[in-house]
C-alpha positions as CSV (number, residue, x, y, z in Angstrom):
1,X,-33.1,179.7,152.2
2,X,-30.5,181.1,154.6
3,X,-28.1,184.1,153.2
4,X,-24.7,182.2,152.7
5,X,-22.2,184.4,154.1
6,X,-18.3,183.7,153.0
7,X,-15.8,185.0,155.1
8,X,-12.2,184.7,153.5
9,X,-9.7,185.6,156.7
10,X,-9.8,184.6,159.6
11,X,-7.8,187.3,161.8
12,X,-9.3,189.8,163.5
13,X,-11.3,191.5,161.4
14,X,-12.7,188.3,160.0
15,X,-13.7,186.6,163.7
16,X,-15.5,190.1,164.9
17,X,-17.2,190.4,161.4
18,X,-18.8,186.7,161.9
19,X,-19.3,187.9,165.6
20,X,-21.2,190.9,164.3
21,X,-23.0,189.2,161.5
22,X,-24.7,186.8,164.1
23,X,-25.7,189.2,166.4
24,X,-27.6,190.8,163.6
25,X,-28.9,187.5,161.5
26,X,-29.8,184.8,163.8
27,X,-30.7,182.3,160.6
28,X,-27.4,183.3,158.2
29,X,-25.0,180.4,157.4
30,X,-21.7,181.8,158.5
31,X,-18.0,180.0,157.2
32,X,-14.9,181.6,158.3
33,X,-11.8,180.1,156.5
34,X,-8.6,180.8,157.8
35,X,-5.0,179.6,156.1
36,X,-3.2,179.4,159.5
37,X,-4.3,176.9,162.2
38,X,-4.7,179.0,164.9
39,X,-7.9,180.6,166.4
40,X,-8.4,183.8,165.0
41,X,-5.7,186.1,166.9
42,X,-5.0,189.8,167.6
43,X,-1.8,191.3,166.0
44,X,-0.9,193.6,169.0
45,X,0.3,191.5,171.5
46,X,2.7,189.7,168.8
47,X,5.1,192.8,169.0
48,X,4.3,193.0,173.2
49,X,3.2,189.8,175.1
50,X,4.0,187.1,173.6
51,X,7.1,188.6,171.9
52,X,7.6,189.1,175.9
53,X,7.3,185.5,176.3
54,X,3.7,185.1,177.0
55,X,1.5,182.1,175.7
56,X,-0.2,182.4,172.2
57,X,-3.4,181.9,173.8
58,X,-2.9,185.8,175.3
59,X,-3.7,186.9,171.6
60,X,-6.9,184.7,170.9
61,X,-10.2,186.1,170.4
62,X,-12.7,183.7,170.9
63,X,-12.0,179.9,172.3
64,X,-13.0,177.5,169.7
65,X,-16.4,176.4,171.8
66,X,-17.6,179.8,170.5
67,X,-17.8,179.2,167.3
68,X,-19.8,175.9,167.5
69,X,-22.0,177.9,169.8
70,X,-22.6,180.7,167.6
71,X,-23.2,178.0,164.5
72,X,-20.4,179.8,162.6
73,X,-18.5,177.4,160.5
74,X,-14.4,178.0,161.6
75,X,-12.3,175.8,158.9
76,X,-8.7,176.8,159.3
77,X,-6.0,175.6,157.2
78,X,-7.7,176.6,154.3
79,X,-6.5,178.4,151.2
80,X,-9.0,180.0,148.7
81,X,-7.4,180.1,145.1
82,X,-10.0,182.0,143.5
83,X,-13.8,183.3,143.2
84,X,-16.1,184.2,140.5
85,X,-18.2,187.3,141.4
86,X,-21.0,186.0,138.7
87,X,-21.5,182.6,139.9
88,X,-20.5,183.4,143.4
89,X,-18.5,180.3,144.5
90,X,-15.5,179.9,145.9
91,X,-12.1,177.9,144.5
92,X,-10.6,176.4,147.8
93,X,-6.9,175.5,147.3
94,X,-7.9,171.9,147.5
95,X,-10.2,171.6,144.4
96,X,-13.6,171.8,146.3
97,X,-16.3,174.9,145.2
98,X,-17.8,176.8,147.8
99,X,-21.1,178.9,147.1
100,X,-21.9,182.3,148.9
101,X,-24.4,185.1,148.7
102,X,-22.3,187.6,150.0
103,X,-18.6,187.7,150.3
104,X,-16.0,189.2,152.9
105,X,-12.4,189.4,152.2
106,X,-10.1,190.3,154.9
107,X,-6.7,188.7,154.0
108,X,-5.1,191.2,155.6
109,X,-1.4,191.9,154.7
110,X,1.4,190.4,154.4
111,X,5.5,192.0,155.6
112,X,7.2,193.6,153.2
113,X,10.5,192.0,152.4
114,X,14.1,192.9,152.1
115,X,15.7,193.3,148.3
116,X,19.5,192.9,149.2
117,X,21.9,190.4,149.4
118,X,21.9,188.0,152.3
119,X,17.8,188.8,153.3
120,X,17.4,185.1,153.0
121,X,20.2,184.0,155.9
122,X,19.4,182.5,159.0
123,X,18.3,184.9,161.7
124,X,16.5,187.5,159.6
125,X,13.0,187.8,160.5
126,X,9.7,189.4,160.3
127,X,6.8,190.1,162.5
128,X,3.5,188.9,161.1
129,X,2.0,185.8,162.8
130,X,1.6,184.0,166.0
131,X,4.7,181.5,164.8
132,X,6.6,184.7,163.4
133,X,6.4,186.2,167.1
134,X,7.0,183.0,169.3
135,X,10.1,182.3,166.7
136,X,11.4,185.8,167.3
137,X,11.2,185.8,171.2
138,X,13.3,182.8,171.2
139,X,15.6,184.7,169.7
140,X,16.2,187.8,172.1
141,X,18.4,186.3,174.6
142,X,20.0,188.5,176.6
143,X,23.2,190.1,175.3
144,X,22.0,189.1,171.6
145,X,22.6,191.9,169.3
146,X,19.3,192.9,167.4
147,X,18.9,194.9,164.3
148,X,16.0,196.3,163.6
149,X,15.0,197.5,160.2
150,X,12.5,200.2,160.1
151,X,11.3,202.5,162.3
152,X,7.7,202.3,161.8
153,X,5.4,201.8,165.2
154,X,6.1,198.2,164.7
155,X,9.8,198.0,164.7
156,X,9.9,200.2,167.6
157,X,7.8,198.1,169.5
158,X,10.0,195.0,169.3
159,X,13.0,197.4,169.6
160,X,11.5,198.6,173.2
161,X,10.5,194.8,174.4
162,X,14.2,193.3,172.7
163,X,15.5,196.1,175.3
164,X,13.5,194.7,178.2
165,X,14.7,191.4,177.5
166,X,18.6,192.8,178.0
167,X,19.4,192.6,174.3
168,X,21.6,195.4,172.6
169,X,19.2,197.1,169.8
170,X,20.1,199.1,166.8
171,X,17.2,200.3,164.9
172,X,18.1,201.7,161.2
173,X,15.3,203.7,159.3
174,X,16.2,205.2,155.5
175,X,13.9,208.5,156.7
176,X,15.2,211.6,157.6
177,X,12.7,210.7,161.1
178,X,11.0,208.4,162.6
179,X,7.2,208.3,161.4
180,X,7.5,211.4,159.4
181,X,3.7,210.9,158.0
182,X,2.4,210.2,161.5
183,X,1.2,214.2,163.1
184,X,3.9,215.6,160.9
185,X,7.2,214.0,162.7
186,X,5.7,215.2,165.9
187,X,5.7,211.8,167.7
188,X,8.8,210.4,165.9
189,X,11.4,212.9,167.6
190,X,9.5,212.0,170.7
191,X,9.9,208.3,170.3
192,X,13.9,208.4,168.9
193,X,14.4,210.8,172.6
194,X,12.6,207.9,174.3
195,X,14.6,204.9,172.8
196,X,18.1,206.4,172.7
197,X,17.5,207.4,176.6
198,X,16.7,203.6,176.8
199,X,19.6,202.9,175.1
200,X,18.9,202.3,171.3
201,X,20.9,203.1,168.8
202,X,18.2,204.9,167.0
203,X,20.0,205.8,163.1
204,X,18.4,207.4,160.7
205,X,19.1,208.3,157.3
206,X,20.7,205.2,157.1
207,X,20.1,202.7,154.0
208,X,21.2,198.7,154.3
209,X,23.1,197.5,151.5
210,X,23.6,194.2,152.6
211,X,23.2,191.4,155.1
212,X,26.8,189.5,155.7
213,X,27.1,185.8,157.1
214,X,27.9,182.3,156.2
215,X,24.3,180.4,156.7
216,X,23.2,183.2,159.6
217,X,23.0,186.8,160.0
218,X,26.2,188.3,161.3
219,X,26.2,191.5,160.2
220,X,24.3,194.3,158.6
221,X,26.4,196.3,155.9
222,X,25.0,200.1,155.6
223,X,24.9,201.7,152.5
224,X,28.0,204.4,154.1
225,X,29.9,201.5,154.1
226,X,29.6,200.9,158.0
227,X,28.9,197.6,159.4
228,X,27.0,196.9,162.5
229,X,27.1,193.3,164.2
230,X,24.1,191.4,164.5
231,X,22.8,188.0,165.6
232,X,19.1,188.8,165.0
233,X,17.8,190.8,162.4
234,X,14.1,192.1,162.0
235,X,12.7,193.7,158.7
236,X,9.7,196.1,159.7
237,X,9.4,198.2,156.6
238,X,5.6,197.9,156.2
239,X,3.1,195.7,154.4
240,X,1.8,195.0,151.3
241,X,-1.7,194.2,150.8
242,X,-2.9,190.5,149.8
243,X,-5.3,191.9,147.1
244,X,-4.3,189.7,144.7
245,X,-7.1,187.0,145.3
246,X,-9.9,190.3,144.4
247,X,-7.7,191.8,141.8
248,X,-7.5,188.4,140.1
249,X,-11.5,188.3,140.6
250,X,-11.7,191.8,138.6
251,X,-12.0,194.2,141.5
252,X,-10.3,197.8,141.6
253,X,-7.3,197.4,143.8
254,X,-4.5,199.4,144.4
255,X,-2.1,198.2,147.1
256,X,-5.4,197.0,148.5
257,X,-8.9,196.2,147.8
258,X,-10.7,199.7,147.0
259,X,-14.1,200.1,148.8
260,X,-16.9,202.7,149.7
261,X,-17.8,203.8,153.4
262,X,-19.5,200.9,153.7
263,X,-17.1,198.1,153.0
264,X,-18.5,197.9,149.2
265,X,-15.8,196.9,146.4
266,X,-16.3,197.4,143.1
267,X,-18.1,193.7,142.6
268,X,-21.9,192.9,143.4
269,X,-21.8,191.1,146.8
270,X,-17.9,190.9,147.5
271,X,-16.8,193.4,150.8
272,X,-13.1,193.9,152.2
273,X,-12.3,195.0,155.8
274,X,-9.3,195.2,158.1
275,X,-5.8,195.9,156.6
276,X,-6.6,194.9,153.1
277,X,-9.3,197.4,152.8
278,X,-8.7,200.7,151.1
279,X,-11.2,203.2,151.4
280,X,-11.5,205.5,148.4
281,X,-12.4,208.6,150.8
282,X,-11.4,208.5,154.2
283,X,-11.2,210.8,157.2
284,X,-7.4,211.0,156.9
285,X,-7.3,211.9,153.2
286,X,-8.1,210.3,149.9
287,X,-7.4,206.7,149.5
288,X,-6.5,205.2,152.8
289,X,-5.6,201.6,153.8
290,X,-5.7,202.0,157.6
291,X,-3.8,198.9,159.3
292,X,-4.6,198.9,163.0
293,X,-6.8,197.5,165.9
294,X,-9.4,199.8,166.0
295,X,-9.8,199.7,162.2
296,X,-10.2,196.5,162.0
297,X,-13.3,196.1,165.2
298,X,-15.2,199.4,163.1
299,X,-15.1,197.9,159.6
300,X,-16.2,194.3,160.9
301,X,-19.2,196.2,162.3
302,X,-20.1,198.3,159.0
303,X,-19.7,195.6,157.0
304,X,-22.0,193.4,159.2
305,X,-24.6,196.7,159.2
306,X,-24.2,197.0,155.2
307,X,-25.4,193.0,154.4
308,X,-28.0,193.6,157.1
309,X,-29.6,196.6,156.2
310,X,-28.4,198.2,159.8
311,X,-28.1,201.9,160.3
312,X,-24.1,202.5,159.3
313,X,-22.3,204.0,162.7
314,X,-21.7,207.7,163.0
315,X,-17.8,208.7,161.4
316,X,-15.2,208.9,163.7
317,X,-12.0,209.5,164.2
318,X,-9.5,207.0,164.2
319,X,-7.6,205.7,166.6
320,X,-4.5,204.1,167.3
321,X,-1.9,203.2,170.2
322,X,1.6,201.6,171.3
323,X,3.1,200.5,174.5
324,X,6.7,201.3,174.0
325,X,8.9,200.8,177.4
326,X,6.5,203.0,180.6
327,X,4.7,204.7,177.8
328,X,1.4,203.9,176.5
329,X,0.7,206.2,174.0
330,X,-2.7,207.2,172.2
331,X,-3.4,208.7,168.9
332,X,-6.4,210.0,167.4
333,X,-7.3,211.9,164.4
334,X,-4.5,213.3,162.2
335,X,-2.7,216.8,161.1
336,X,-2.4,219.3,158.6
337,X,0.9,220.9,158.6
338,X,0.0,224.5,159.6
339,X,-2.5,223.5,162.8
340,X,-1.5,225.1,165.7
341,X,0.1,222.8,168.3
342,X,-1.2,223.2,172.0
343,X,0.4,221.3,174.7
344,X,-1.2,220.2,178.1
345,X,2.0,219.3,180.1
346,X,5.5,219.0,178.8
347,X,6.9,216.3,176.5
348,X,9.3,215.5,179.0
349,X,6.7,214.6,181.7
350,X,5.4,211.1,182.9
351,X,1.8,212.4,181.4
352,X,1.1,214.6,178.6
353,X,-1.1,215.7,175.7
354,X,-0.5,217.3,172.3
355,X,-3.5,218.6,170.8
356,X,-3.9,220.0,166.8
357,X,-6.5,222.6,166.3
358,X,-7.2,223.9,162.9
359,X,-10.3,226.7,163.0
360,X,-10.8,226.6,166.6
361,X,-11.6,222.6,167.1
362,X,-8.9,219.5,167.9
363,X,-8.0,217.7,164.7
364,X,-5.8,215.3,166.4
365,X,-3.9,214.4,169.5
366,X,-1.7,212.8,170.9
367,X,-1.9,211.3,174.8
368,X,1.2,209.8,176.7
369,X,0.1,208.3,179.8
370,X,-3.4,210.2,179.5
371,X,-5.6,207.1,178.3
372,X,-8.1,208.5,180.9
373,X,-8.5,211.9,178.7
374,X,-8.9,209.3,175.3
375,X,-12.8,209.5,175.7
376,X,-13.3,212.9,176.2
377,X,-11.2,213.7,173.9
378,X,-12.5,211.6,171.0
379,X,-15.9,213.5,171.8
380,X,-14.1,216.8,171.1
381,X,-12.7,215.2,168.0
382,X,-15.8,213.7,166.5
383,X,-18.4,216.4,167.6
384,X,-15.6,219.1,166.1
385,X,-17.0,221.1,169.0
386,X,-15.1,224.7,170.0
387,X,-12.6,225.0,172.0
388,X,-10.3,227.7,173.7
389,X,-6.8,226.6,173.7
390,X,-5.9,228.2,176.6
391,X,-8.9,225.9,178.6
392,X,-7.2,222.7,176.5
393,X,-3.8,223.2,178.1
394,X,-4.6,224.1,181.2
395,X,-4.2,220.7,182.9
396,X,-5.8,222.0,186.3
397,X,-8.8,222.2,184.2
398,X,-10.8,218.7,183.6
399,X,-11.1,217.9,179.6
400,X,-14.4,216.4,180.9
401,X,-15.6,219.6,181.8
402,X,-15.2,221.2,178.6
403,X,-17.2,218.5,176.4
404,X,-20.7,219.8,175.0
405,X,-23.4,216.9,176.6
């Protein structure tokens, strides 16, 4: 009989673990349930194309010809209520019993809401979904006043395209900085230089205490008493986790599905990838969830190696970006708080690189403009090979030139 594989989620990390899982198993019977009705989608260009007014399509990863082609079984609209890791079968929302051999969750998370008065007006939004970005772009006509709550990557990034589209943007975050936890602050007094030379009115510091308006948003109160006029408001304070379908199944969670290296949870035959996953030791630290693109393509992989017996990839670092007005900007590995900084190029140039070196090898970096460098640099990274800082920052001298083959 053919393994029966389960797939609960169909984003990203869902459609490339089927994708994965076929290319390995030619005989396995593949389902891929989905709640929303769209093709599985990628989340980044929800804050940057289509958010820009692109189609939807712009974000989907396979058409839906693939999936009949690859004899994996797409059934969107579909909610799972439940499963039983000792009889391994499914509860679908609908009353029907689904059986599986092996089980992947990647539900993914879900926006963290607002607890104040007024959240629930007219015109206060989040950022999650394909309907949730096409509802939002209708929204950032020009002249409209947007608020944006949070200053996390993805609040900036609809910040930066509400500015392209001639809209006047606050963004409030309740931090001291922008993205203190991200290289140690480094990046976020970049990025608040870079949005208030565009114009934002970056605050920080600031708390909301309320949102004011009759059946829409006209105002957000601040917790100084201040009040800032607004026809669009958009909560990006992060994400919880939708771990309550494996916590309710009796798996370790903790703001997200706990798992080993290789996509294990604590149940026989249940995995979790993507966003919900959170991996009990982790290059960045102890217990990680890691929500981003990258993330999400490298766990559908090792969870597709794990249930097929396939040699696990080599660790590396991770990896994450964001277009933000002319800047695309690349970050790999972390920081510690005492690595020594080395800069190739200024901070104020149209191309740069910030490299952190701890014991004589790049921890982590940090590439505006410099996607070019990204590969050599990520061998640096992974390989932990030795370096001279004075070779690194030298930008007349090729980072390709200084990798070990």
């Amino acid at each position: 009989m053919s393994q029966r594989i389960v797939i609960v989620g169909a984003g990203q990390a869902g459609a490339r673990t089927a994708a994965a899982l076929r290319r390995l198993d030619d005989t396995a019977e593949i389902t891929l349930l989905g709640e929303e009705q769209d093709l599985p989608y990628e989340r980044p260009p929800l804050s940057k194309d289509i958010l820009n007014g692109a189609a939807p399509s712009k974000a989907t990863i396979f058409p839906h010809a693939w999936y009949e082609e690859h004899r994996i079984a797409l059934r969107s609209g579909v909610r799972v209520a439940a499963f039983d890791s000792r009889t391994k079968r499914l509860s679908l929302g609908d009353g029907e019993s689904l059986p599986y051999d092996d089980l992947v969750l990647a539900t993914g998370v879900r926006p963290r809401l607002l607890d104040v008065p007024g959240a629930t007006l007219d015109g206060v939004l989040t950022l999650r979904t394909i309907g949730d970005s096409t509802a939002l772009s209708a929204r950032l006509t020009a002249g409209a006043r947007v608020v944006v709550i949070g200053g996390g990557f993805l609040g900036l990034e609809i910040a930066a395209t509400a500015v392209a589209r001639q809209c006047a943007v606050t963004v409030i975050e309740s931090g001291s900085e922008l993205l203190p936890r991200i290289f140690g602050g480094f990046l976020g007094r970049y990025l608040s230089d870079l949005h208030r030379e565009n114009r934002v009115d970056v605050r920080t510091g600031a708390t909301v205490a309320a949102l004011e308006g009759h059946t829409a948003v006209e105002a957000v109160r601040l917790a100084d008493g201040s009040l800032l006029a607004a026809d669009v408001v958009v909560v990006a304070i992060g994400a919880v986790a939708n771990d309550e379908l494996a916590r309710a199944a009796g798996a370790e969670c903790a703001d997200g599905v706990l798992v080993d290296a290789q996509a294990r949870t604590s149940l026989p035959s249940v995995y979790a990838i993507g966003d919900v996953a959170r991996q009990r030791v982790h290059r960045l630290g102890e217990s990680v969830r890691v929500e981003s693109w990258e993330n999400a393509e490298l766990q559908a992989q090792i969870v597709a190696n794990t249930m097929t017996g396939t040699a696990p990839a080599a660790d590396a670092a991770p990896w994450f970006w964001t277009d933000q007005y002319d800047r695309n900007i690349q970050m790999l590995g972390g920081r510690e708080a005492d690595d020594l900084i080395v800069m190739r190029g200024e901070a104020g140039a149209p191309s740069w690189c910030a490299f952190f070196v701890a014991d004589g090898a790049i921890r982590g970096a940090v590439l505006v403009n410099a996607g070019r460098e990204r590969r050599h640099v990520k061998r640096l990274i992974d390989t932990r090979q030795r370096i001279d800082c004075a070779e690194i920052g030298n930008a007349q001298r090729p980072l390709a030139s200084l990798t070990a083959h």
